[in-house]
C-alpha positions as CSV (number, residue, x, y, z in Angstrom):
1,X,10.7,22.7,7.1
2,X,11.2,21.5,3.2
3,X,8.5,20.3,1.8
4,X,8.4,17.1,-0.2
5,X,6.4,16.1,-2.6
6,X,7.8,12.8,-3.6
7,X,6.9,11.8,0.6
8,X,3.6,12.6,0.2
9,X,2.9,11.0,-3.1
10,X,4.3,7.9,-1.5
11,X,1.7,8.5,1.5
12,X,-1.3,8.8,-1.2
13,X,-0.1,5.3,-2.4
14,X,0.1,4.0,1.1
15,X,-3.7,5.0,1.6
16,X,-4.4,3.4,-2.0
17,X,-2.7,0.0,-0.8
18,X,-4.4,0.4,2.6
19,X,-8.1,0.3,0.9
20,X,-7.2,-2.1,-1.9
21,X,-6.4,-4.7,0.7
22,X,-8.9,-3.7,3.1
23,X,-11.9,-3.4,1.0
24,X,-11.8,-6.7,-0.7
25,X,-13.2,-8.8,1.7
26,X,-16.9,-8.3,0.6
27,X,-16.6,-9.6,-3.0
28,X,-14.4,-12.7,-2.1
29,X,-16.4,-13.7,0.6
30,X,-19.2,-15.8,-2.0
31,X,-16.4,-17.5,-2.9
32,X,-14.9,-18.3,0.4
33,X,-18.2,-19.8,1.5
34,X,-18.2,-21.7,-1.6
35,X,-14.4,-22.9,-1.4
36,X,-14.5,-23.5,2.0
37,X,-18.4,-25.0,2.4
38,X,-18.7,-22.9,5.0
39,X,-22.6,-21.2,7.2
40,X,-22.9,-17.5,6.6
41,X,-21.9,-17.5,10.0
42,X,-18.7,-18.7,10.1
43,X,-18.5,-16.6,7.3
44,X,-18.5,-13.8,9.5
45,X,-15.5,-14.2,11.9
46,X,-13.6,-13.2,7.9
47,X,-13.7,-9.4,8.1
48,X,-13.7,-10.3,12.1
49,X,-10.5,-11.9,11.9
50,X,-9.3,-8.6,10.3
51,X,-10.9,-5.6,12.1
52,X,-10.1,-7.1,15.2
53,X,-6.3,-6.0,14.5
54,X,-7.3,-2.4,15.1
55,X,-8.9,-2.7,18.3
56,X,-5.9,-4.9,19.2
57,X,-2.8,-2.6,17.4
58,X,-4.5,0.9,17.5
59,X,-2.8,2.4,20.7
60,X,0.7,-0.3,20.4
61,X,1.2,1.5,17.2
62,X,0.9,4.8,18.2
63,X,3.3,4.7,21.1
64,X,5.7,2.3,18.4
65,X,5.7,4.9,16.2
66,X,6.9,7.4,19.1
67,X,9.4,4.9,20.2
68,X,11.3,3.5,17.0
69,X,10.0,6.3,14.5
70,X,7.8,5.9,11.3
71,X,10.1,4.1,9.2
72,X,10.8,1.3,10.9
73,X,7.0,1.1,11.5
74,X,6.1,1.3,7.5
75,X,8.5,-1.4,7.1
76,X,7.2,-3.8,9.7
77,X,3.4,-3.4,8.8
78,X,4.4,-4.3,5.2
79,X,6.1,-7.1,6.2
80,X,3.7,-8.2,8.5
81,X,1.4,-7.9,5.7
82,X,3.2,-9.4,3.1
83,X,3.7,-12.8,5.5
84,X,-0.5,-12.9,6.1
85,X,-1.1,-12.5,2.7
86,X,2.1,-15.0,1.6
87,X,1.2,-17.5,3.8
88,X,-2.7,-17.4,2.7
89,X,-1.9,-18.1,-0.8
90,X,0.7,-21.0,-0.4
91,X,-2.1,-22.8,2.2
92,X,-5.5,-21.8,1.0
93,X,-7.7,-22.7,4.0
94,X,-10.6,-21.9,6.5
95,X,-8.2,-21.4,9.4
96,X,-5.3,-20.1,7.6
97,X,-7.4,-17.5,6.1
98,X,-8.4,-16.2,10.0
99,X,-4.6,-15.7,10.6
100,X,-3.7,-14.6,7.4
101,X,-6.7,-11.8,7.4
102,X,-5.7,-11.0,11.1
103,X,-1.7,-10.4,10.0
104,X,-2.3,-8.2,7.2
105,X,-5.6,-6.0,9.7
106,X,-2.3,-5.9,12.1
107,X,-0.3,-4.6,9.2
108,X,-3.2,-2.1,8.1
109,X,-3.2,-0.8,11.6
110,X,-0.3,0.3,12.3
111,X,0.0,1.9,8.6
112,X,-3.1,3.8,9.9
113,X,-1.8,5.2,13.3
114,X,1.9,6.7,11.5
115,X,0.5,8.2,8.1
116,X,-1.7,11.1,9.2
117,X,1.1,12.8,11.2
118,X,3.5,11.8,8.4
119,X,1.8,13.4,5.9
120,X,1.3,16.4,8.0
121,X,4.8,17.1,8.3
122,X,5.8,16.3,4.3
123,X,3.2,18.5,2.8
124,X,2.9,21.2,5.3
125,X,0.8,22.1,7.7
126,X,-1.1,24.6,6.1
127,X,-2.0,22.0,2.9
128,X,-2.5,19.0,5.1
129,X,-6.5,19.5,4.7
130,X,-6.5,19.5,1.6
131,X,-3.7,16.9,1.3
132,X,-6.1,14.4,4.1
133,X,-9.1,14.9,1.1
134,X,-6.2,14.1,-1.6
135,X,-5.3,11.0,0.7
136,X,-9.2,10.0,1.1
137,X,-9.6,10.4,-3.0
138,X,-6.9,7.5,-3.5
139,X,-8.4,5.7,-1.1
140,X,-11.6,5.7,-2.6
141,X,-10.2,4.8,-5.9
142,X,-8.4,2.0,-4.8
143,X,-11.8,0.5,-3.0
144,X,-13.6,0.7,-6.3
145,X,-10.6,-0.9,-8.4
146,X,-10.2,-3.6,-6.1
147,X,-13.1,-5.3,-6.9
148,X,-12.7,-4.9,-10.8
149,X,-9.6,-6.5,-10.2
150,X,-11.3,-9.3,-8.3
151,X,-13.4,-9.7,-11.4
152,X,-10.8,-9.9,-13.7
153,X,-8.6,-12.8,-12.2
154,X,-11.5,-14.8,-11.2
155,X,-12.7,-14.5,-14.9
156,X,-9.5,-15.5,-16.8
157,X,-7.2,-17.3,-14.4
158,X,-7.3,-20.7,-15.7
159,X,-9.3,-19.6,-18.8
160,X,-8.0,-19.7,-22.6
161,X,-6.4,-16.4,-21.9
162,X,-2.9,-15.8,-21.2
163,X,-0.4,-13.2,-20.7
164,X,2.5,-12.7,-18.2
165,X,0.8,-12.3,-15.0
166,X,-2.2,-14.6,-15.9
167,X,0.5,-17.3,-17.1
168,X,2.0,-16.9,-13.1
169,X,-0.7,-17.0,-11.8
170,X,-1.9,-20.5,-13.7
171,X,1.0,-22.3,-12.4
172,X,0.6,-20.9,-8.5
173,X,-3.5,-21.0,-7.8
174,X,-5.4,-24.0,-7.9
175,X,-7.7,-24.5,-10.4
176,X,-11.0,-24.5,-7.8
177,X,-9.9,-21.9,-6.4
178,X,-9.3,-19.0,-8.4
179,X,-9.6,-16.2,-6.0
180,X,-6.4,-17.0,-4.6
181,X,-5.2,-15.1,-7.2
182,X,-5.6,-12.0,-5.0
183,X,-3.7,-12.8,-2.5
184,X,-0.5,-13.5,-4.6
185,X,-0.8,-9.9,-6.0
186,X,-1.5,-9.2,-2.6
187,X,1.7,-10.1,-1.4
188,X,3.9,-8.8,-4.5
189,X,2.5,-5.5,-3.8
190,X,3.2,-5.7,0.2
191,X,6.6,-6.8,-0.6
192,X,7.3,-3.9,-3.1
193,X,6.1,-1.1,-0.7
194,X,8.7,-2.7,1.9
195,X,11.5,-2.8,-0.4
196,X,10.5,1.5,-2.0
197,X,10.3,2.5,2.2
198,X,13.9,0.7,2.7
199,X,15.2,3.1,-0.6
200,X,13.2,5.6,1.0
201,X,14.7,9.0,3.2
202,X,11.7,9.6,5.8
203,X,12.0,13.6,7.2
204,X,11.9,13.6,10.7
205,X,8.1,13.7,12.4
206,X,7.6,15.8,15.7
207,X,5.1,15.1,17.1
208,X,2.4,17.6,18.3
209,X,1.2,17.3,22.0
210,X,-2.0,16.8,20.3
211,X,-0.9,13.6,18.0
212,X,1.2,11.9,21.3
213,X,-0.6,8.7,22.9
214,X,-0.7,8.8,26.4
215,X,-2.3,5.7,28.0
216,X,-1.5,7.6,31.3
217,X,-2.9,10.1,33.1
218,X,-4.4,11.1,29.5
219,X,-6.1,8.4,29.2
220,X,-7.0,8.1,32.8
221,X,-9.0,11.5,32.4
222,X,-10.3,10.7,29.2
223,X,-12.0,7.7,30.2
224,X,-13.6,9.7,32.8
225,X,-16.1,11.2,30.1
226,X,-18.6,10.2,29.2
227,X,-18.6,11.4,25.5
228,X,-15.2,10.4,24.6
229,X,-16.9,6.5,24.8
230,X,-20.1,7.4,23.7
231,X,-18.1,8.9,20.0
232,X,-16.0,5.8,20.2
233,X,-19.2,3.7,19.8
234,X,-20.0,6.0,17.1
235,X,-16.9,5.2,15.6
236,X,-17.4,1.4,16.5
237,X,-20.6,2.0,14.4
238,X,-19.9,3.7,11.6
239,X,-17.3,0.8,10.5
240,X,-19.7,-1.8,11.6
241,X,-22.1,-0.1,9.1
242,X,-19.9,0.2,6.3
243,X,-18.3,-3.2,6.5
244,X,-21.9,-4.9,7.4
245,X,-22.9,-3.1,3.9
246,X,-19.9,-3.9,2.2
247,X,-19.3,-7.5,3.2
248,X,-22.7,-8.7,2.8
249,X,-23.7,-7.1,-0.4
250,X,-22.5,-9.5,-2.6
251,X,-23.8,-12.7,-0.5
252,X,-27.0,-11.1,-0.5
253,X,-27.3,-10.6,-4.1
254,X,-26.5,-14.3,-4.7
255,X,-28.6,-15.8,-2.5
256,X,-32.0,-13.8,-2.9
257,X,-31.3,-12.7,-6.9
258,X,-29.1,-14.9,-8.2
259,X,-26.8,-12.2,-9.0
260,X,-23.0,-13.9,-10.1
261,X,-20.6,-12.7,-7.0
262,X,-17.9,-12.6,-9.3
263,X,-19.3,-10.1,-12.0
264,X,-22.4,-8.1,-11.0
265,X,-21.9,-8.5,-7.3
266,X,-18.3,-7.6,-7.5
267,X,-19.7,-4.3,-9.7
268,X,-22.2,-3.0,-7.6
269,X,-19.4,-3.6,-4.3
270,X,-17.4,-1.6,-6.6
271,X,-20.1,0.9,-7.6
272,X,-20.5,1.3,-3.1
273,X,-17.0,2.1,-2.7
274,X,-17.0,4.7,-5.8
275,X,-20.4,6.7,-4.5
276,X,-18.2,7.0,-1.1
277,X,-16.0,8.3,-2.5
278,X,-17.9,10.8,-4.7
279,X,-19.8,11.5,-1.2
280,X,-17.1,12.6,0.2
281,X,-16.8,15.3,-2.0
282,X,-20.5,16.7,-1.9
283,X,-20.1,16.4,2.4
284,X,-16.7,19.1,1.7
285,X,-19.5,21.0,0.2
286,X,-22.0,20.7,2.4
287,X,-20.1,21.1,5.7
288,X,-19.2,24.8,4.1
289,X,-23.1,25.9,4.5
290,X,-24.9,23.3,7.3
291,X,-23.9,22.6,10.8
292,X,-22.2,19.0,10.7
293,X,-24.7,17.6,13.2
294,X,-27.4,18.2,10.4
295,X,-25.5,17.2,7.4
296,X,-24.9,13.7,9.6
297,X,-28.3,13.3,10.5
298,X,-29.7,14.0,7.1
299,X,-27.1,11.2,5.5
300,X,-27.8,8.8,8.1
301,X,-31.7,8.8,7.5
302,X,-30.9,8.5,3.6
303,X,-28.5,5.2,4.2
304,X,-31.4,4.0,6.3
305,X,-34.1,4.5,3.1
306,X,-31.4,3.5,0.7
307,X,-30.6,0.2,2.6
308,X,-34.4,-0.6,3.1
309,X,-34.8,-0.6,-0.4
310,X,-31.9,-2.8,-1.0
311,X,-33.6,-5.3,1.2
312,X,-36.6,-5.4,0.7
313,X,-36.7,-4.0,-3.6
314,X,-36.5,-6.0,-6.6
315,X,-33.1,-7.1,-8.1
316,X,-33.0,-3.9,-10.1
317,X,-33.5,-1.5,-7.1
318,X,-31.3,-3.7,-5.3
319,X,-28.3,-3.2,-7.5
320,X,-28.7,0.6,-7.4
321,X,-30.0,0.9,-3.5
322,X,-27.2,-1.0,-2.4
323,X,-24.5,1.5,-4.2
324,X,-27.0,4.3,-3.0
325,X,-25.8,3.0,0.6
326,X,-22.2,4.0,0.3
327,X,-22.9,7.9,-0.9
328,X,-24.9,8.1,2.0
329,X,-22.3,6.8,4.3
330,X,-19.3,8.8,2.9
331,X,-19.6,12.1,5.8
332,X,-20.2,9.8,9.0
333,X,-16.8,8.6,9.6
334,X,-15.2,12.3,9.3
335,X,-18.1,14.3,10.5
336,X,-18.6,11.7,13.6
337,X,-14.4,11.8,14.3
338,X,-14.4,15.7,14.1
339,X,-17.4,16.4,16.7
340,X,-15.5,13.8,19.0
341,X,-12.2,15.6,18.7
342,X,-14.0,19.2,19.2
343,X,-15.7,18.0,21.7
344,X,-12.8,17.5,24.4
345,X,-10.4,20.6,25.2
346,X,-7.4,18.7,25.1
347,X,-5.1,15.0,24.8
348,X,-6.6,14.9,20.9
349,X,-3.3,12.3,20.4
350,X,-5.1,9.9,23.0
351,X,-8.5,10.5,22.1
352,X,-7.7,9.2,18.2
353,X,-6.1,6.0,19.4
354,X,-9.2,5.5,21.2
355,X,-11.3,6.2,18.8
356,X,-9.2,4.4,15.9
357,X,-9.4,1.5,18.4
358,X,-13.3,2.3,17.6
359,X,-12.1,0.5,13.7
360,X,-13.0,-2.4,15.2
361,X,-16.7,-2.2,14.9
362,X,-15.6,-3.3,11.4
363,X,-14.9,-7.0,13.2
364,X,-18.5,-7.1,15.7
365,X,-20.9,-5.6,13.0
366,X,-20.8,-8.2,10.1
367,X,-20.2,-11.0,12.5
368,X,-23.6,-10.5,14.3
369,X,-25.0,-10.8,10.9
370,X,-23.9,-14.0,10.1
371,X,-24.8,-15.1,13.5
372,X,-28.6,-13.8,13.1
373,X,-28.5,-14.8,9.8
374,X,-27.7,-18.2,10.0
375,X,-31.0,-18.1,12.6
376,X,-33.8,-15.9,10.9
377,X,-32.0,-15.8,7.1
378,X,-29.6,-12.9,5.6
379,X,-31.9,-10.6,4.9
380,X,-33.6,-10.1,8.4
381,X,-30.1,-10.4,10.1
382,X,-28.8,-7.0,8.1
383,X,-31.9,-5.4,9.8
384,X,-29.4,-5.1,12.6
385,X,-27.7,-2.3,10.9
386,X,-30.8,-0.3,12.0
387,X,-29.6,-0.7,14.7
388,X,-25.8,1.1,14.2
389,X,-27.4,3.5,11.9
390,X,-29.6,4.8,14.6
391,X,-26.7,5.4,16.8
392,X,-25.4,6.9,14.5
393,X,-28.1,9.4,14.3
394,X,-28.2,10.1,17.8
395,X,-25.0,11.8,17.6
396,X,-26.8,14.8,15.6
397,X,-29.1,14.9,18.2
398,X,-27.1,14.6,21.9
399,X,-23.2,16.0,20.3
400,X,-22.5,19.5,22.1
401,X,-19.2,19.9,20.4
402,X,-17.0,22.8,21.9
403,X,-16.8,24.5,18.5
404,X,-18.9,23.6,15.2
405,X,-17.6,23.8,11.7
406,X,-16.5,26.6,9.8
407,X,-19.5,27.7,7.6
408,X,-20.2,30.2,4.8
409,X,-22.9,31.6,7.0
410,X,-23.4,31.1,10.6
């Protein structure tokens, strides 16, 4: 069929909005234990409230999208966003913010399920590799602007600045509670993606057998193995790890160096995101000449060394050991999702929503923190992610996928 580009430049800023909305949570969350005078533990059901969505949305997506089409889909997650978000900065509050967060990791869901396929079918088969790295670059961006942004509003809302948005903004967030801000371009940007995928023509996706969700006799056979649950916990935690890193780091900083949440802490949660990203691109490179099970293993032992020193270092290897953390995570979530999927002959389509449904490690993981941590103190409680990380490592060990990576030399 046709190619077009202006669909899958539209599906690059669909994974940008994805990751600017999903990756704030761990520089506001200071703030919201500030604002809302709340323990580190309730401070945890926050990024629960959110990743829960995907182990709740995963699979009704999927067979959504196969039912109505991926238009109608887009538009609903938007919307479904855009009220979470709208509602969360017209009633600033503890409870609110659970439903709001929930709304818009509902929204983020379903965008998740339709996009891959999408993009599949607008840029080609034969580019949709390199168009999935394209997808993961603005994705990465947008996790390292997001913060930045964070920095800026909490910095000169309210301040002796003005302008046009900072003028807006004045007259809609309360003065105590300046991170609000967020949420209002949070919801502006929601609404604007639903009103461009309205305007917007969608070409028509067919679905491979491989992409359809069966939660029949697919699933029925799936769940039979053993391996299709033991890579969904490696799924469940990989996100766990990365949002246990990512939502912590900034409440860490504040409480053992002092570190201001809405400058440095937002930089270095900023600085994690961007090393992910760049991570990404050295794993491409690495995955050309070493088996995948190696490369994982190898990355997973460095996020364990970088994420001791974090803990247990001085401020200044702190702000670097934390960052440090993020490069090393970048190849587990794609290295971890391709062994799964070549590890099973056949019903990939269900084996993704499972695994997706895996995206909810992101919702357990930092939540167990808070809970040890309001026990034995923050710094002992992100021990746990020992714990995920050697899981994580496992896989290298015990993963006898069906075919390996394509490599330079075998």
């Amino acid at each position: 069929m046709q190619r077009n580009t202006f669909i899958v430049i539209l599906i690059f800023l669909i994974f940008f909005v994805i990751s600017f909305l999903t990756n704030i949570l761990g520089p506001i969350i200071p703030d919201i234990v500030k604002s809302f005078d709340l323990s580190i533990g309730l401070a945890g059901f926050m990024p629960f409230a959110f990743f829960v969505a995907y182990g709740v949305m995963s699979i009704p997506s999927g067979l959504m999208v196969e039912k109505y089409g991926e238009k109608k889909v887009l538009l609903w997650a938007f919307l479904v966003a855009f009220v979470g978000a709208f509602v969360f900065a017209i009633i600033p509050g503890f409870s609110i913010a659970l439903f709001s967060l929930f709304l818009i990791g509902v929204g983020m869901a379903m965008l998740q399920v339709v996009i891959n396929p999408l993009l599949r079918v607008a840029g080609g088969e034969e580019k949709f590799a390199f168009n999935s790295v394209m997808a993961q670059l603005f994705f990465g961006a947008a996790s390292f602007l997001s913060p930045l942004l964070y920095s800026y509003l909490v910095l000169n809302v309210h301040s002796d600045k003005s302008g046009f948005l900072l003028d807006i903004l004045n007259k809609l967030v309360p003065q105590n509670l300046k991170w609000v801000s967020l949420y209002w371009v949070f919801a502006v940007i929601a609404l604007v993606m639903v009103i461009v995928i309205a305007l917007v023509k969608f070409p028509k996706v067919e679905l491979k057998e491989d992409e359809r969700i069966d939660v029949g006799s697919s699933f029925t056979e799936l769940s039979g193995n053993k391996f299709v649950w033991l890579f969904f916990l490696g799924i469940f935690a990989y996100v766990g790890t990365e949002q246990g890193i990512a939502n912590w780091i900034s409440q860490f900083l504040q409480t053992y160096h002092g570190v201001d949440p809405g400058t440095t802490g937002a930089s270095v949660i900023s600085y994690f995101w961007g090393l992910l990203t760049v991570g990404c691109l050295l794993g491409l490179l690495l995955l050309k000449i070493f088996d995948s099970r190696y490369v994982l293993m190898f990355f997973t032992a460095g996020a364990v060394v970088a994420l001791l020193a974090a803990l247990f270092g001085s401020k200044e290897i702190a702000l670097y050991a934390f960052p440090a953390t993020g490069f090393f995570a970048s190849v587990m979530y794609s290295v971890i999702f391709s062994l799964a999927l070549n590890s099973v002959p056949n019903h990939h389509g269900t084996f993704s929503g499972i695994l997706c449904a895996g995206i909810c490690g992101g919702a357990v993981v930092p939540l167990i923190i808070g809970g040890i941590g309001e026990l034995i103190g923050l710094k002992l409680a992100m021990l746990f992610l020992l714990v995920t990380l050697g899981y994580i490592f496992s896989i290298g060990i015990w993963a006898r996928p069906l075919v390996n990576n394509d490599r330079i030399w075998k």
